[in-house]
Steps between C-alpha positions, in 0.01 A plus 500: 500500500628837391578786735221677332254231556564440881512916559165518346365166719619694828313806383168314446546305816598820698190668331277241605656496874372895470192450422396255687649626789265789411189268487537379841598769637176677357305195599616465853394890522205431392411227742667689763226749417239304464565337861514861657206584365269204494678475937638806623294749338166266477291716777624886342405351108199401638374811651635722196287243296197541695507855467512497136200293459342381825271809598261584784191601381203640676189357495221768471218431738111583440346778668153414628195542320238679638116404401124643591290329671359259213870386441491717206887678460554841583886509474763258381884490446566420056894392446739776337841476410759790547829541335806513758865524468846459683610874455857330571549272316311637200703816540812216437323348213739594141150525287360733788467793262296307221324268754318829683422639150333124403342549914332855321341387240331207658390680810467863330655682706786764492854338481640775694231441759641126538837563467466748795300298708728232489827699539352683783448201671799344361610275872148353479416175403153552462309707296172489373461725160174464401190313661208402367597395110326360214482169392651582189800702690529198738578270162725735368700528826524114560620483114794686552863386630490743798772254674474515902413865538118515385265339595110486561313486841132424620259649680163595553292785382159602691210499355121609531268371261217710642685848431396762661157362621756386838778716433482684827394198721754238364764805442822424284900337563764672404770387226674252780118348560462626817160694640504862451088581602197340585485117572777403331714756763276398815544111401878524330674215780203275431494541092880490472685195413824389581779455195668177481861399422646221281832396329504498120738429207527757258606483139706809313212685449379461821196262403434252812599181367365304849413573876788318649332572971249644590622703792180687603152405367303839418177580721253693348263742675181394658195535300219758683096502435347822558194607595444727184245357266657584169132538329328741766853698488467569146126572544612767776785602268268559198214711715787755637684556164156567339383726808840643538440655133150543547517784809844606343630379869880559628515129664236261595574124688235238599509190682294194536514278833324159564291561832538131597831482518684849468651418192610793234299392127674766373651807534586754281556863375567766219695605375706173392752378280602142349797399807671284142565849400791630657485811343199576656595386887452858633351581845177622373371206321647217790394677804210323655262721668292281623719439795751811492258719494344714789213700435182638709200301476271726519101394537625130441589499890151571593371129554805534758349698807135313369602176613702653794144652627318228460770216600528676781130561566538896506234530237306261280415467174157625561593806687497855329790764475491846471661601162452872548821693413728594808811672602791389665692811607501708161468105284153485324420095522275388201514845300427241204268326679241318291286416815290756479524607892297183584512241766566172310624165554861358473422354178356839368857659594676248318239515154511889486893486666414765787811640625307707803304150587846313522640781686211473748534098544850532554499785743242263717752240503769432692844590379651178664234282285551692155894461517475107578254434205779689268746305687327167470461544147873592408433875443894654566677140481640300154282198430625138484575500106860561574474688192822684450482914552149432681394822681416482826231784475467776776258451811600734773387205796525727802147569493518703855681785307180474197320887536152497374580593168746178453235313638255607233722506239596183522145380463492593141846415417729823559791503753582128424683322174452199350636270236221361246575147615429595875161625346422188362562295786309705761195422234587172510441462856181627459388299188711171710217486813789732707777290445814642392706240272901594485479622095722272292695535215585091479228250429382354828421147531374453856297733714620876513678674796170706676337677769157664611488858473157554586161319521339321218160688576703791443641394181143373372357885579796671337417282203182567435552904526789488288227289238259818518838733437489341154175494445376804601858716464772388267301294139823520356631223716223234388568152362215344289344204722631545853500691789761765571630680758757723579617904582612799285776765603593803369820599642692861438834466491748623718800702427613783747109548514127352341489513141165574369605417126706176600326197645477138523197294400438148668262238512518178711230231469407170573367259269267330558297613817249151552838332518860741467752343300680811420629834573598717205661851623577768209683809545508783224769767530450834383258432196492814293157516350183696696425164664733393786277360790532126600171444399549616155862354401585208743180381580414380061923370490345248812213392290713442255714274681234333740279444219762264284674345858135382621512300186807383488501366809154337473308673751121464384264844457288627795112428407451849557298724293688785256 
């Protein structure tokens, strides 16, 4: 073999020592690194891993629905989906510029409003961009590659089916689903659910690929019946709107009770606005006067010191009262007085609403036995509703400071304030044999919470006078085929002195007399036309209402002839 030869043998074999030294060299590297990390990194690879694709995700719970009386729904939480980001890591993102312009389009909104929502909160690692999108925007976002710093998130929107026919009673959540007014703030720890939390896998896009633990099971919100019945409260709701137009009115609320058990039918006032429209979640359409609103009742409060006297044996229903016109101090009592200077019975005081005959009864009675009546029927305390922003009323109870003048006052409804559903349920008691039922604004299935107030001999003669009230006083308050009953006030209204332009006009009645069922109480506030007595604009808004609940609720006509 040739020099040449064995030179150029050595160089091959020397070239093949190389390289293969290379080879395992590389491949004991490699298994070196393979052992360290499948064994002494195991536990860190694991966790970075996990925190690429294994997510916790929260699971949205159900706020509770809420439902009349006839199981019928009045408010329910629909599934939305909102758009949210990790500001930082979608601030790291390369394709961060194009990705918020493609984010733009599909939502329509202003780039520069995203970009500087996101770099303003640019340590967060949650951010929620837009809530509430479409369907289509929804398949438009889960289309695109948005990697691990988009993604979308449920939750619940409120809703009311019925509009604005319960807007003010059920009130409205805010954008988090919590109460903001009326039931759904009084009754927000029972209607609110609790989320839930569970471990998912994740793909690139951030598409659940499966629920690997649940870690918390969601628990939605309890479920709560009312008392409302959703048909009589859009009766009610139809009669004001139309009478709140027709005597060109500033306000007007009405509410219907169930004698037998103290539960609200309905309750509701104008104006009023859709609660699904946030737009129109302003003060004026959401307040609900019924209970957060204090007014003089006027000749309403007569009945009052009439079943006082006679309860308490001081006069009877047979006994006459002198109407004439007096003075107390330089105070003219029954100036208006439509008595005609006679004596006349109680009932005659109440049909012709004498303010010098109420005067008279109450000036005969004792102070002491006036002020526990009012107190026994709630006059100056909230009522049991729980509604929130309930006024209280005002009933000054230290009846050994009343002067003559309070006393008669108060007779026909001056010097004391009232919410319209205190009215109602002082005529319940009457209409309910005496009995005073705690009002309700939840369905009750057993007996009511009650107590006697006064006789039922009492209640049975108070009955039958407020009967004559409609028949011989106050047509306007008539239902077709039963018996009515019930007491108009006309109220001026008080601002830093007696309006004579500016009054309230109220009716309360009870429906039907052979057998009460109902109380209906109507307040109109400031109607702007020539006619603005009770009589004349709450008393037909009650027949309206009366006349449609009777039948609703199945209550058969009086044989009585029209």
């Amino acid at each position: 073999m040739s020099k040449k030869q064995k030179n150029k043998n050595k160089f091959i074999r020397n070239r093949f020592l190389f390289l293969s030294s290379i080879l395992i060299a590389s491949l004991v590297l490699l298994l070196s690194r393979s052992f360290y990390l499948q064994y002494v990194e195991k536990d860190y690879l694991n966790t970075e891993g996990e925190k690429r694709h294994i997510r916790l995700e929260r699971i949205a719970s159900n706020r509770g629905n809420i439902f009349d009386r006839r199981s019928t729904l009045l408010a329910v939480s629909t599934p939305i989906y909102n758009v949210v980001v990790d500001p930082k890591k979608f601030i790291e993102s390369k394709t961060y510029n194009q990705q918020i312009q493609i984010l733009s389009n599909i939502l329509s909104m202003n780039i520069k409003a995203i970009d500087s929502a996101i770099k303003k909160r640019s340590n967060r690692r949650h951010l929620i961009i837009k809530k509430e999108i479409t369907d289509n925007q929804i398949e438009q976002i889960r289309s695109n590659k948005w990697r691990n710093y988009l993604y979308l998130e449920k939750s619940y929107k409120r809703f009311n089916p019925s509009g604005e026919v319960t807007g003010q009673f059920l009130g409205f959540t805010d954008l988090n689903d919590k109460g903001q007014e009326g039931l759904e703030f009084m009754l927000n720890d029972y209607l609110v659910g609790k989320d839930g939390i569970k471990k998912v896998l994740k793909d690139r896009k951030q598409n659940i690929v499966r629920d690997l633990e649940f870690l918390q099971a969601a628990k939605d919100g309890n479920d709560i019946y009312t008392s409302i019945d959703l048909r009589i409260q859009f009766i009610a709701h139809r009669a004001l709107s139309n009478g709140l137009k027709k005597y060109k009115a500033k306000a007007a609320s009405a509410i219907v009770i169930d004698i037998r058990t103290g539960e609200i039918l309905a309750m509701v006032n104008q104006p009023s606005a859709d609660p699904n429209n946030r737009s129109l979640r302003q003060a004026k359409y959401f307040k609900n006067r019924v209970v957060t609103d204090q007014f003089e009742p006027g000749s309403t409060f007569k009945p009052l010191i009439v079943a006082t006297g006679i309860e308490n044996k001081i006069f009877s229903s047979k006994d006459t009262i002198d109407t004439t016109p007096f003075y107390i101090g330089k105070k003219l009592i029954g100036e208006d007085n439509r008595c005609s200077s006679q004596k006349v019975t109680p009932e005659k005081i109440l049909v012709n609403s004498c303010n010098a005959g109420a005067a008279r009864m109450s000036l005969q009675t004792e102070s002491k036995l006036f002020s526990q009546m009012l107190n026994n029927l709630g006059i100056g305390r909230v009522t049991a509703s729980g509604f929130p922003g309930e006024a209280s009323g005002t009933l000054d109870d230290n009846y050994d400071r009343w002067r003559d003048i309070r006393r008669a006052s108060l007779s026909y409804g001056y010097g004391v304030d009232v919410t319209l559903l205190q009215l109602a349920s002082i005529y319940s008691v009457i209409a309910n044999k005496g009995i005073k039922n705690h009002v309700s604004i939840e369905r009750i299935e057993g007996e009511p919470v009650s107590e006697r107030v006064f006789s039922e001999e009492t209640a049975k003669e108070l009955l039958l006078m407020l009967e004559q009230v409609v028949e011989n006083g106050v047509r306007g308050a008539k239902v077709n085929g039963y018996r009515i009953g019930g007491k108009t006030g006309t109220a001026q209204i008080y601002s830093s002195g007696y309006s004579r332009e500016s009054h309230n006009g109220i009716f309360v009645g009870i429906a039907p007399i052979s057998e009460p069922r109902i109380v209906t109480a109507v307040i109109v506030n400031e109607p702007g036309g020539d006619q603005y007595y009770g009589g004349q604009v709450a008393a037909p808004i009650f027949s309206s209402i009366a006349s449609a609940s009777l039948r609703i609720l199945g209550i058969a006509p009086d044989k009585v002839n029209n």
